[in-house]
C-alpha positions, -999 to 999 in steps of 0.1 A, spaced: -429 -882 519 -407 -851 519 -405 -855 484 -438 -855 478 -447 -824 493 -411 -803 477 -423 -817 443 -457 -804 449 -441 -774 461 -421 -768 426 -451 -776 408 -473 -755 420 -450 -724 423 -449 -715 385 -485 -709 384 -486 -689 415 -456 -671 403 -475 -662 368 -510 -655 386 -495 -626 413 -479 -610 382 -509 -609 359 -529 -597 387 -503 -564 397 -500 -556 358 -540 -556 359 -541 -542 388 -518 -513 373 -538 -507 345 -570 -505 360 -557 -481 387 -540 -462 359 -570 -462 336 -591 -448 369 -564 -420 371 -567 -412 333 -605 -406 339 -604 -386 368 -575 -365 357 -593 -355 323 -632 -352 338 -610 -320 358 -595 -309 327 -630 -312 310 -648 -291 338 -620 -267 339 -623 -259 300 -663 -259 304 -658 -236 331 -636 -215 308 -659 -215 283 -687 -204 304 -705 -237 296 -724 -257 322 -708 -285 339 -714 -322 322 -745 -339 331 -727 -366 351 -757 -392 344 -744 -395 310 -722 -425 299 -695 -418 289 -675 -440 261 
């Protein structure tokens, strides 16, 4: 029975192994993506503010 449950062990490991990865390289570029946004909306409003324009309507999507 010990075996059994090493073999299942092995087995199962791989996939595991694979799925934590995928999910912190996702996980990266999602929080990085978020960071991306934020740090150019304050760029944006800084230059508008520069400008003398009025902030961005923030109801708009954006693409």
């Amino acid at each position: 029975m010990d075996e059994f449950w090493s073999n299942a062990l092995w087995s199962v490991t791989p996939t595991v192994l694979v799925g934590l990865i995928f999910w912190f390289i996702m996980r990266s570029v999602i929080h990085a993506d978020r960071n991306e946004r934020k740090a150019y909306a304050q760029v944006e409003a800084a230059e508008r503010a520069r400008m003398g324009l009025p902030p961005a309507d923030e109801s708009r999507p954006t693409s």
